[in-house]
C-alpha positions in Angstrom: 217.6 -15.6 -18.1 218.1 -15.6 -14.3 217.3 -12.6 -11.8 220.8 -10.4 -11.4 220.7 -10.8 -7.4 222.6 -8.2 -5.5 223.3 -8.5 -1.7 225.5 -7.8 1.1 224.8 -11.2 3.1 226.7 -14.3 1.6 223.6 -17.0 2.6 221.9 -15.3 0.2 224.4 -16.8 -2.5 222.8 -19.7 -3.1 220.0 -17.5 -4.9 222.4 -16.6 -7.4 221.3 -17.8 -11.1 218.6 -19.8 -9.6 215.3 -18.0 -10.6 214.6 -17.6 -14.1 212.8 -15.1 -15.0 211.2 -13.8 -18.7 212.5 -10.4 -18.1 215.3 -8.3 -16.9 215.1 -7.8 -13.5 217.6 -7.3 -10.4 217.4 -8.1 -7.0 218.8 -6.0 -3.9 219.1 -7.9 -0.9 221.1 -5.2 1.5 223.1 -4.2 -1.8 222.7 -0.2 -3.4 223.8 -1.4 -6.5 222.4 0.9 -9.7 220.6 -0.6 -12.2 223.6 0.5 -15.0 225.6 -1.9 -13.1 223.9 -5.0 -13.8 222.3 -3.9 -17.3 223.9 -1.8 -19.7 220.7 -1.3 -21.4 218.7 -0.2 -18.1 215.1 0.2 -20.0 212.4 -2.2 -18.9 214.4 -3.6 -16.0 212.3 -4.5 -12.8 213.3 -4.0 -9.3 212.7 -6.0 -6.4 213.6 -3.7 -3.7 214.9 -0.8 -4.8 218.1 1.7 -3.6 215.4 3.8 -1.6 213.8 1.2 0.1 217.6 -0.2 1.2 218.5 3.4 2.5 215.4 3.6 4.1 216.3 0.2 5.8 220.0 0.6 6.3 219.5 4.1 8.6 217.7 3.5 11.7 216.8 7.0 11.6 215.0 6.9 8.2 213.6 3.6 8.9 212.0 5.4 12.0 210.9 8.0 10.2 209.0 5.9 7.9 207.5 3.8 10.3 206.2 7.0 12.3 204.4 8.0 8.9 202.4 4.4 8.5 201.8 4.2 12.2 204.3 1.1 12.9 204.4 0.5 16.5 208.0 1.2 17.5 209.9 2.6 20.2 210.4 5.6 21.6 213.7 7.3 20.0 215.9 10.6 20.5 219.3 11.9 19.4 221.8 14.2 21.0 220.9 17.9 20.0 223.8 19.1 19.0 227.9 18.3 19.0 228.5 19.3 22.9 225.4 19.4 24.7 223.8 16.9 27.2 219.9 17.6 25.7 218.4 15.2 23.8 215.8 15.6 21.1 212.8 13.8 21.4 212.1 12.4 17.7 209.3 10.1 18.2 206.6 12.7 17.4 202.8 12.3 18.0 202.8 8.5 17.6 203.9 8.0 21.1 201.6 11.4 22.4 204.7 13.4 22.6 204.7 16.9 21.0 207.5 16.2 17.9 211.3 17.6 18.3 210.7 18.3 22.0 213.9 18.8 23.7 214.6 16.6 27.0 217.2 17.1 30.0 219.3 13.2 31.2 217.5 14.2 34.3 214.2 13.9 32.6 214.3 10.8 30.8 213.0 7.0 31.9 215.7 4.5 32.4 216.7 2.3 31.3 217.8 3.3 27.5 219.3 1.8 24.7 222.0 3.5 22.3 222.7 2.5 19.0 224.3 3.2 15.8 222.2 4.8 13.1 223.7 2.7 10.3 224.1 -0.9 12.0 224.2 -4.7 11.8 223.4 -7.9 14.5 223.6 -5.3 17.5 227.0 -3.8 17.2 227.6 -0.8 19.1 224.3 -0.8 21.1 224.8 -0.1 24.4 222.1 -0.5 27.6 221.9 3.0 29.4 220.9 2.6 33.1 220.9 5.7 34.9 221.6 9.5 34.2 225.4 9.6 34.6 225.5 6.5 31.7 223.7 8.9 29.3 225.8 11.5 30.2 229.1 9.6 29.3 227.1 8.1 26.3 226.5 11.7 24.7 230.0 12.8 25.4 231.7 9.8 23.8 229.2 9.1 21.2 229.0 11.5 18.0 225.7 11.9 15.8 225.8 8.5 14.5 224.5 7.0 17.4 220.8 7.9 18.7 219.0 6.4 21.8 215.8 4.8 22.1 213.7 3.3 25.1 214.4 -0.2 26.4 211.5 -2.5 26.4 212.5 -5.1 28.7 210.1 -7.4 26.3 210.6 -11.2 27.3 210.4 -12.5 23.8 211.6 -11.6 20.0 210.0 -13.0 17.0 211.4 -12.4 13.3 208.6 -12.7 10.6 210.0 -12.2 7.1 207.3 -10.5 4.5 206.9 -9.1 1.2 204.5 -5.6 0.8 201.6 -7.7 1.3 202.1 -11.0 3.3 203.7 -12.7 6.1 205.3 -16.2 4.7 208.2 -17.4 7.2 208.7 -16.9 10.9 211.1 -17.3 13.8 211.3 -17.3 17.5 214.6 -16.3 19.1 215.4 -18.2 22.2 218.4 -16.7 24.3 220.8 -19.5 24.6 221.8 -20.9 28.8 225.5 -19.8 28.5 224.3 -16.0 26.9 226.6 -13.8 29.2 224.2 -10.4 27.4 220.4 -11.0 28.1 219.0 -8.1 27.1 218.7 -8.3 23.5 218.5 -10.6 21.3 220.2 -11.9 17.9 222.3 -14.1 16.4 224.8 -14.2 18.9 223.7 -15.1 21.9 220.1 -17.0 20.2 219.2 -19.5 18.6 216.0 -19.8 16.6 213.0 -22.1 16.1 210.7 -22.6 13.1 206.9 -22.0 13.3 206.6 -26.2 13.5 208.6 -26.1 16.7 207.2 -26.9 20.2 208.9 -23.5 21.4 207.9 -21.3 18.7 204.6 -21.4 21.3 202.9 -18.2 18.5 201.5 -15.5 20.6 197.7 -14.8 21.0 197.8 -11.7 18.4 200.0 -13.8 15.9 197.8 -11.9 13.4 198.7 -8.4 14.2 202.1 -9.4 14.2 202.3 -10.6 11.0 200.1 -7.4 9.7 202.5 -5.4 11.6 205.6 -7.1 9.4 203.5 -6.7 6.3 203.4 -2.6 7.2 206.5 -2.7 8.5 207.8 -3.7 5.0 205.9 -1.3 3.1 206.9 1.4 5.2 210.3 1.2 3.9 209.2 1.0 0.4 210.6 -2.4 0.6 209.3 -5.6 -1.8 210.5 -8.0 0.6 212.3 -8.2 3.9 212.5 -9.4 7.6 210.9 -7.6 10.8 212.3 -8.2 13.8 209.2 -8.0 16.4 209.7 -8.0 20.5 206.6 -8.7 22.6 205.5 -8.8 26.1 204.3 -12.5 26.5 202.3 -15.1 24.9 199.2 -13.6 26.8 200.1 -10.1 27.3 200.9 -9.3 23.9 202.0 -5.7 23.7 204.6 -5.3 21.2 207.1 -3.0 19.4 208.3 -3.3 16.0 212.4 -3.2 16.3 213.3 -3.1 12.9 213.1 -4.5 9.6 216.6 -6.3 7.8 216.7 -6.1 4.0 219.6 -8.8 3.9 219.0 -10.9 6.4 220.6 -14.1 7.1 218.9 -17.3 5.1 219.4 -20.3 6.1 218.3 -23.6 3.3 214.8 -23.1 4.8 215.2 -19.5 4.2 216.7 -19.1 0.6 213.5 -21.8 -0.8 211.4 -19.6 0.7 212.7 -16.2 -0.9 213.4 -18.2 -3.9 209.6 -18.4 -4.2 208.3 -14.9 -3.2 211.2 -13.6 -5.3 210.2 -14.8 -8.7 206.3 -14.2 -7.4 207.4 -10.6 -6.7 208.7 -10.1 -10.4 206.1 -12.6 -11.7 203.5 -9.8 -10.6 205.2 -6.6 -11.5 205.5 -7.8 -15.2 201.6 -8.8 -15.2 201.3 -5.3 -13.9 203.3 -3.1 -16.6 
């Protein structure tokens, strides 16, 4: 019998009927799919990653949420309060020492910002905000699926995939010389070394960050996933945890890896019934 995978990212396909498992058991990579879809009899089936955990992940909003609740270190975020109005609501709550739902004036926030869709993928629709009358046009054009957060101008981005209690593969992205957008980071204008690499150059709190994936991860609810993680510097490591990707894109490297964790995830949670 082999684990019924589910997901939304096609390198993930290669995972298809390649772990066997002794038991029923589904795995969501991105995908909402219901148990009832992949077993008619759904009794006894586990779940690796389940449709909370993927909502959780898929909104920004939720994920942020979440994160607030297990003390994540994230950015500072707001949304538009309102359909027509130019206040913003600040969101991010105590974690950042700001009283939670204050309410904000354009003239009052730090520049610059970031917008970006609530339910996104590999940076579409974000948008750098720069001064007062960007955020001004950004509210009126942009409805309540966007939200805003603060820009950390960080100078480097790591992804650290992890299940609910470990760290097991990472990446540095490395902006590319002919990337015309410089001040994110992701597949489009990056490319990415292994741990083994002479640029990978792991920061001086390597160990937080991979704690910080690990809680990152659980936050969510999630069994396993990737956290994308931007610091400082190698020796001024302060960092913020961007977001975590429950179908992220696996490369040969990549689907060995989760091939492994996957079947160790199940492996445990049938020892455990």
């Amino acid at each position: 019998m082999f684990a019924q995978i589910r997901t939304k990212n096609p390198s993930a396909g290669p995972l298809r009927r390649s772990i066997s498992v002794p038991c029923k058991a589904v795995v969501r990579l991105g995908s909402r799919t219901p148990i009832q879809d992949c077993f008619r009899d759904s009794r006894g089936v586990i779940e690796v990653n389940s449709v909370a955990s993927i909502e959780n992940s898929r909104d920004k909003l939720r994920m942020k949420d979440c994160f607030a609740r297990f003390d994540v270190r994230q950015a500072e975020w707001y949304e538009k309060r309102g359909n027509n109005t130019n206040q913003l609501r600040d969101l991010s709550g105590n974690y950042n020492g700001h009283p939670h739902d204050s309410i904000k004036e354009p003239e009052q926030m730090i520049f610059p910002l970031v917008g970006k869709q609530v339910v996104g993928f590999k940076g579409h629709g974000m948008q750098l905000i720069e001064n007062v009358d960007q955020l001004r046009e950004f509210l009126r054009t942009h409805d309540n699926g966007y939200f805003i957060e603060k820009f950390y101008n960080y100078a480097r981005e790591y992804r650290i995939h992890a299940t609910s209690d470990h760290a097991f593969l990472s990446w540095r992205k490395l902006r590319r010389e002919d990337a015309t957008e410089r001040w994110f980071f992701n597949s489009t204008n990056c490319n990415w070394v292994g741990e083994q690499h002479e640029l990978f150059n792991r920061p001086s709190n390597w160990d937080e960050l991979c704690n910080a994936a690990v809680m990152s991860v659980r936050a969510v609810g999630l069994d396993i996933g990737a956290v994308d993680i931007r610091i400082q510097n190698r020796n001024n490591p302060d960092y913020i945890v961007c977001e975590v990707n429950s179908a992220p894109q696996l490369g040969e490297v990549g689907v060995e890896h989760y091939r492994r964790e996957i079947s160790q995830i199940i492996n445990t949670k049938r020892n455990e019934r």
